[in-house]
C-alpha atoms as an extended CHARMM CRD file, in Angstrom:
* protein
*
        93  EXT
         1         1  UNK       CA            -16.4840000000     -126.0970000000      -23.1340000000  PROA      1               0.0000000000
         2         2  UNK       CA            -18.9500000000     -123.1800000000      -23.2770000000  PROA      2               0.0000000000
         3         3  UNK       CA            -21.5360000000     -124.4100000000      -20.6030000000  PROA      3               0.0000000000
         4         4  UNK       CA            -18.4550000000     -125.8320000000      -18.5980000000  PROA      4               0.0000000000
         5         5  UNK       CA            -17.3760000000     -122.0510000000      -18.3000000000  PROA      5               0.0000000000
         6         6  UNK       CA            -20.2900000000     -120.4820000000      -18.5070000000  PROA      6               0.0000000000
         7         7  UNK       CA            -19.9120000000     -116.8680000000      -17.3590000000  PROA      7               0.0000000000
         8         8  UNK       CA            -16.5680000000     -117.2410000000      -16.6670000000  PROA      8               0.0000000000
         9         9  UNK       CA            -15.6400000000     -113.9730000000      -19.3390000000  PROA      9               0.0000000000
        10        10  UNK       CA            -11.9040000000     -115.6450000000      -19.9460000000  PROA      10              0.0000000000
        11        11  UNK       CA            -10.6440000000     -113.0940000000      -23.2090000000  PROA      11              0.0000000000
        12        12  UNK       CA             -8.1720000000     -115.6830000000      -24.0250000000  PROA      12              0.0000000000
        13        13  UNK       CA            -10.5060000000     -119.2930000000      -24.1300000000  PROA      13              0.0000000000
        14        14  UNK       CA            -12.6810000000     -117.0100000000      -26.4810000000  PROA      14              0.0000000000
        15        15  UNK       CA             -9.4900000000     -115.9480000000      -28.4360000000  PROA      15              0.0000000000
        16        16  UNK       CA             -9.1640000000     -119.4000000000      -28.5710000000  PROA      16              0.0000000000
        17        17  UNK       CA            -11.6930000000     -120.2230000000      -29.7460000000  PROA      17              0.0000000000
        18        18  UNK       CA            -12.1160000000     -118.1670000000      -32.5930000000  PROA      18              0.0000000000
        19        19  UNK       CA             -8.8670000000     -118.7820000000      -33.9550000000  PROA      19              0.0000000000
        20        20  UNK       CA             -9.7690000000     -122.8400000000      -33.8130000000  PROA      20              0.0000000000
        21        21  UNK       CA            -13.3190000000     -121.8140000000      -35.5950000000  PROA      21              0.0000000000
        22        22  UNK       CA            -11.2320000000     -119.8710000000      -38.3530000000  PROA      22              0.0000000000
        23        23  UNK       CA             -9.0200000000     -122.8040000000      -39.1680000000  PROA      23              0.0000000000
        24        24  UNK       CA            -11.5200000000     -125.1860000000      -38.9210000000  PROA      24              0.0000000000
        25        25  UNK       CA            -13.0890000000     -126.5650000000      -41.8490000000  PROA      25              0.0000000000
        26        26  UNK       CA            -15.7610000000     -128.5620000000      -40.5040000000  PROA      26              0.0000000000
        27        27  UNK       CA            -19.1550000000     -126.9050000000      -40.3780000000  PROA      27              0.0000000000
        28        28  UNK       CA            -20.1270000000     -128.5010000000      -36.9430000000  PROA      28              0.0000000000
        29        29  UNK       CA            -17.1370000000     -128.0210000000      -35.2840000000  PROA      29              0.0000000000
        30        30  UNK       CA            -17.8030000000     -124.1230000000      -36.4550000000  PROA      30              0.0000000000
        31        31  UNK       CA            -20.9350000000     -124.1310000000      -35.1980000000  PROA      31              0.0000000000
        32        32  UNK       CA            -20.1920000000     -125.9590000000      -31.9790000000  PROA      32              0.0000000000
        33        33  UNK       CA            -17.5250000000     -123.2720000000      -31.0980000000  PROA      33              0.0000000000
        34        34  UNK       CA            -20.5240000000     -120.8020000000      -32.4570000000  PROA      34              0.0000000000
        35        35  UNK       CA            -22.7310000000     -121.5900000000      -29.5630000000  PROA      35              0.0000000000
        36        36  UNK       CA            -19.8780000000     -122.1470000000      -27.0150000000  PROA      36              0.0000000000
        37        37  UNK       CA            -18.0650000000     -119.0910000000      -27.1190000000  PROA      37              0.0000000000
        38        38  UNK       CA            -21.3310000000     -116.7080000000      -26.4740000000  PROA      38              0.0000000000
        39        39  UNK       CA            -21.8510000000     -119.0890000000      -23.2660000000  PROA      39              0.0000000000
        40        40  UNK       CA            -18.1030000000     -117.9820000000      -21.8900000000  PROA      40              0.0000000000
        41        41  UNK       CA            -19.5890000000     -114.2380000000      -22.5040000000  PROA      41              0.0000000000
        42        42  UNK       CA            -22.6520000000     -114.6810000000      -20.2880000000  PROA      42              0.0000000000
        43        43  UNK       CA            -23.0010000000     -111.8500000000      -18.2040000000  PROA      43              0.0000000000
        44        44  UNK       CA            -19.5600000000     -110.2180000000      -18.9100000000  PROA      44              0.0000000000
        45        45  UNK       CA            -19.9360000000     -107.4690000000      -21.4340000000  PROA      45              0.0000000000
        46        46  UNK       CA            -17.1870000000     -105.6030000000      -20.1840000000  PROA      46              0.0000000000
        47        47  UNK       CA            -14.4670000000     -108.9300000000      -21.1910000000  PROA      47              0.0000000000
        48        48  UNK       CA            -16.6680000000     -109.8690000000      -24.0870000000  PROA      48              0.0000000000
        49        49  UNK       CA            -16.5170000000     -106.4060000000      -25.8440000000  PROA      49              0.0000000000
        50        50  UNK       CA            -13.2920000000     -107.0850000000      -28.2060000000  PROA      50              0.0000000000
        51        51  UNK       CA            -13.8800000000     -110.7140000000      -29.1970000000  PROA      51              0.0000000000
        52        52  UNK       CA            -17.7100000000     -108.9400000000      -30.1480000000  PROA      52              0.0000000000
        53        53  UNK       CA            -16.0210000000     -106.7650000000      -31.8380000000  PROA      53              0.0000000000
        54        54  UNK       CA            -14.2360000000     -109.0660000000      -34.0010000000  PROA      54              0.0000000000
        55        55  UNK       CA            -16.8250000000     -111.3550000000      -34.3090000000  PROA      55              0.0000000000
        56        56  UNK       CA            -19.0830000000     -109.3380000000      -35.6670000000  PROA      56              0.0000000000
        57        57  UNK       CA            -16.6980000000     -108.1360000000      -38.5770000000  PROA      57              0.0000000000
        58        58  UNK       CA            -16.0870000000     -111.8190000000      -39.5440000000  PROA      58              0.0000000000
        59        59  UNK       CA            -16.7600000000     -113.1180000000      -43.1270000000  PROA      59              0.0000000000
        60        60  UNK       CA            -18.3440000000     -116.3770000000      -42.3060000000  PROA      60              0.0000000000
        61        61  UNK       CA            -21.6720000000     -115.9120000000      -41.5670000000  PROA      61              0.0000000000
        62        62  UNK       CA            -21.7020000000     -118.6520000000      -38.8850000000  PROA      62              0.0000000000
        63        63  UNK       CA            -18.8910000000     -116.8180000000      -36.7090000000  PROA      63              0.0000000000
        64        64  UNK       CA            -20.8760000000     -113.2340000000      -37.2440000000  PROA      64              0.0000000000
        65        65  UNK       CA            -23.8450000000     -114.8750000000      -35.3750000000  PROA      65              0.0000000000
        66        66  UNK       CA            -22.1790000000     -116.1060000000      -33.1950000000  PROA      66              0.0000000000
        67        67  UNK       CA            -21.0340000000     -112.0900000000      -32.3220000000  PROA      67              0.0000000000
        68        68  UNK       CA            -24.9130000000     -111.8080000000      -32.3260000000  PROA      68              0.0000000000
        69        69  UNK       CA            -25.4000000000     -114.2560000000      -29.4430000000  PROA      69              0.0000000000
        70        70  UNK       CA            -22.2520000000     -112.9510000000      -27.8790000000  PROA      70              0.0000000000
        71        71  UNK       CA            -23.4430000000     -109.2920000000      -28.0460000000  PROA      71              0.0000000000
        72        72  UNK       CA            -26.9520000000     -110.6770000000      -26.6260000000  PROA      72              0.0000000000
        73        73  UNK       CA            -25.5310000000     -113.1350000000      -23.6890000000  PROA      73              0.0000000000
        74        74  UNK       CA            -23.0230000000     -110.9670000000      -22.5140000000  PROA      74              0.0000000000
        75        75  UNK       CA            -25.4070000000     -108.1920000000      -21.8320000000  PROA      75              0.0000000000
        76        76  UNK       CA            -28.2640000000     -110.3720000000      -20.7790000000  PROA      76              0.0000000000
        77        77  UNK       CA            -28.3840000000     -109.0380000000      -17.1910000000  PROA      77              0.0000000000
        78        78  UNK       CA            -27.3450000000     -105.5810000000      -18.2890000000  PROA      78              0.0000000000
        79        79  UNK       CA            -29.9690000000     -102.6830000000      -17.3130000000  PROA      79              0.0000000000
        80        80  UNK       CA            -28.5230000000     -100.3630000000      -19.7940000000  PROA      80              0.0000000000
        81        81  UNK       CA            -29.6460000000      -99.7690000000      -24.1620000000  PROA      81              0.0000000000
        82        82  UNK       CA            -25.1820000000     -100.7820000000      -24.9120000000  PROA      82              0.0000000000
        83        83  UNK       CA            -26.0090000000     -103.8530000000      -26.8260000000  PROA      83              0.0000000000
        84        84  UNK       CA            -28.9950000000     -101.8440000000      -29.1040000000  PROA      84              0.0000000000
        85        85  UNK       CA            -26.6620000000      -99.5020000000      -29.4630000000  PROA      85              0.0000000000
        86        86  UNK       CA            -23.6600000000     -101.5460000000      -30.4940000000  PROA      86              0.0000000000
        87        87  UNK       CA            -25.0850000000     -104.1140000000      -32.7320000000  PROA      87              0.0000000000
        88        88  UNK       CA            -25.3550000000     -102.8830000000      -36.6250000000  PROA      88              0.0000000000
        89        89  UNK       CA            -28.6860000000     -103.5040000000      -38.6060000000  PROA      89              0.0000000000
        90        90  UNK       CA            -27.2990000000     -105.8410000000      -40.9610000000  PROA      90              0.0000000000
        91        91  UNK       CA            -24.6910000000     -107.5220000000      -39.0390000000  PROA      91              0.0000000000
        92        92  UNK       CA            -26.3440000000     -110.9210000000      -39.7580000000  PROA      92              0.0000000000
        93        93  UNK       CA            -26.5480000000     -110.5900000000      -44.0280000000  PROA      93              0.0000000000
């Protein structure tokens, strides 16, 4: 679902999403919705800025990277330091 809406910025299919990742139980679903949701972000920080929020404050490690590629996708095409800025030094630990 990621690639199929790939830059599309919808808040709620990554709300979605997440809260199918967080009830989930099986690691490569997780990571499947990992990689998928940061593809929906692609070139929309302005949408992607409150599911990177909460992504990146997540206790499983898998869904806080996935706030990494989020934060790094969304601002891929961006001109300006925001995503330096926004992402913590030890988000990923």
């Amino acid at each position: 679902m990621g690639m199929v809406m790939l830059g599309s910025g919808s808040a709620e299919a990554m709300d979605e999403r997440l809260q199918y990742a967080r009830e989930m139980q099986h690691e490569k679903i997780i990571r499947g919705l990992a990689v998928g949701i940061p593809f929906i972000c692609y070139s929309k920080p302005e949408q992607a800025d409150s599911v990177i929020d909460k992504l990146l404050k997540e206790k499983n490690p898998v869904l806080r990277y996935c706030g990494v590629y989020s934060l790094a996708l969304s601002y891929a095409s961006a001109t300006e330091d925001t995503a330096i800025e926004k992402a913590p030094p030890n988000c990923c630990i």
